[in-house]
C-alpha positions in Angstrom: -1.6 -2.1 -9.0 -1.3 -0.6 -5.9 -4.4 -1.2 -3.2 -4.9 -1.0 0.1 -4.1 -3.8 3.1 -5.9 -7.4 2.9 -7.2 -6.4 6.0 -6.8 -3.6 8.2 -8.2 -1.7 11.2 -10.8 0.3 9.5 -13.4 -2.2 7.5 -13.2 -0.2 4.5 -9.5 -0.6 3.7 -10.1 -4.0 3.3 -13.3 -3.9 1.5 -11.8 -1.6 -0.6 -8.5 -4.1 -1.0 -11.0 -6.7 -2.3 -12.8 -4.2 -4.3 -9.8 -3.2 -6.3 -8.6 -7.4 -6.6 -12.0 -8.3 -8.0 -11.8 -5.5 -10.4 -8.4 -6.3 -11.6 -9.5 -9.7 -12.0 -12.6 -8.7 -14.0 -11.3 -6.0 -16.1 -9.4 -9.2 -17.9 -12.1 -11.2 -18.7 -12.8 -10.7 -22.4 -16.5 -11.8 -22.2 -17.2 -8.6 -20.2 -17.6 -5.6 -23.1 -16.7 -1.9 -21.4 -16.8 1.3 -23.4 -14.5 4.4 -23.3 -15.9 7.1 -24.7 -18.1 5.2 -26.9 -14.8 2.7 -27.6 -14.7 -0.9 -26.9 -11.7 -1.2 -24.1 -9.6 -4.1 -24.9 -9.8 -6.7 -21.9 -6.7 -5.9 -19.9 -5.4 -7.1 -16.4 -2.6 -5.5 -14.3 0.6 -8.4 -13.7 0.8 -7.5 -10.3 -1.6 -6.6 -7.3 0.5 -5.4 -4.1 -1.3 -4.3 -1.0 -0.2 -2.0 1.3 0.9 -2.8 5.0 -0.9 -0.6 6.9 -2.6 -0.5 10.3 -2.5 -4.1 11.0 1.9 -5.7 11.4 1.8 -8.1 8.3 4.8 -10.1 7.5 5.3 -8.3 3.6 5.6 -11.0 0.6 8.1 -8.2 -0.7 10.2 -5.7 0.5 11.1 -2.1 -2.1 13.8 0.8 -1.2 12.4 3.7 -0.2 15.4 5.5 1.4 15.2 8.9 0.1 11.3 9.3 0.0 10.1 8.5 3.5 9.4 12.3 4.1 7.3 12.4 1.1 5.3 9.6 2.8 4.7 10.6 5.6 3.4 14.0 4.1 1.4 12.3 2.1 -0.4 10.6 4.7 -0.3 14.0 6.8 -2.4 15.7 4.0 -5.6 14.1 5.3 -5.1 16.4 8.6 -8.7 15.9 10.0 -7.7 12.2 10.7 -4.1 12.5 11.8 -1.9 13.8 14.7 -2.5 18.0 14.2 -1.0 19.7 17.7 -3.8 22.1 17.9 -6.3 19.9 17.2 -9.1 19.9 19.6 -10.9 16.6 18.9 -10.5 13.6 21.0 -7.4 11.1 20.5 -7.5 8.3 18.2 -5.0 5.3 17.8 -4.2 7.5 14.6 -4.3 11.1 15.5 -1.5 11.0 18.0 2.0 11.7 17.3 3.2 8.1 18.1 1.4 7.4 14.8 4.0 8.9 12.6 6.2 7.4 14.5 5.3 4.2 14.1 5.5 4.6 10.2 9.1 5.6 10.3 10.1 2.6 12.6 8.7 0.3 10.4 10.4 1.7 7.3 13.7 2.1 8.9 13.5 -1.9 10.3 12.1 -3.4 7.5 15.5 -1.4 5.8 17.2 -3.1 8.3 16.5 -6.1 6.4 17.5 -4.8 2.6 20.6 -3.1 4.2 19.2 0.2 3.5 18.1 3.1 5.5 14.2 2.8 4.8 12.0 0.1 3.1 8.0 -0.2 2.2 6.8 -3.9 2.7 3.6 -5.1 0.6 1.8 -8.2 0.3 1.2 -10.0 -3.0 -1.1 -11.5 -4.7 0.9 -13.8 -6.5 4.5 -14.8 -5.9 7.1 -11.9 -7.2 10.3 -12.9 -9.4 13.5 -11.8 -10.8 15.1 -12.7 -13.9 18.5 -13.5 -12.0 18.7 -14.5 -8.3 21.8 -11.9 -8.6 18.9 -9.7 -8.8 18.2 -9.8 -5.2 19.7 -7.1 -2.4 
């Protein structure tokens, strides 16, 4: 599961974060009965939580390749255009509405890749500890 920071700059991030942690610790609990179009669901729990790194420099638990796909980030985040950098935008500057913004999400993709040895990596923090089935698995 995917979710957002632990904490963040905006209060909602990380109300949301512990919003989507208490749900994936509840949706195992087999004592709690939920329906799905008028099925029981089976209780079920993701294995891993991972939260993004986003406003707030956290050191990441883990560290993923993402050379190749940083432009479809940053588009991605540039789809919600009323609350980042737009050149013709008349509304007053925010910490996230200016260009430095984007900026700052490609410097910390290309050093955190700095550290894998690749062009571009996305850090997250984890709930539990991450493992590999080899250490030979590591970069």
């Amino acid at each position: 599961m995917l979710c957002n920071a632990i904490y963040d700059r905006h209060p909602d991030h990380g109300m949301g974060s512990e919003l989507t942690s208490k749900s994936c610790f509840l949706s195992g609990l087999r004592k709690i009965e939920t329906k799905l179009e008028g099925q029981i669901q089976e209780a079920w729990r993701p294995k891993h939580v991972y939260h993004y790194i986003q406003w707030q420099d956290m050191e990441p638990d883990i560290l993923i390749d993402i050379t190749g796909h940083l432009d479809t980030k940053i588009k991605s985040v540039a789809a919600y255009s009323s609350q980042f950098y737009d050149p013709n935008s008349k509304e007053p500057e925010t910490p996230i509405s200016n260009k430095n913004f984007f900026d700052s999400i490609k410097y910390r993709a290309a050093n955190l890749g700095r550290y894998l040895g690749t062009e571009h990596a996305e850090g997250f923090k984890s709930e539990r500890y991450p493992g590999v089935n080899s250490i030979f698995d590591l970069k």
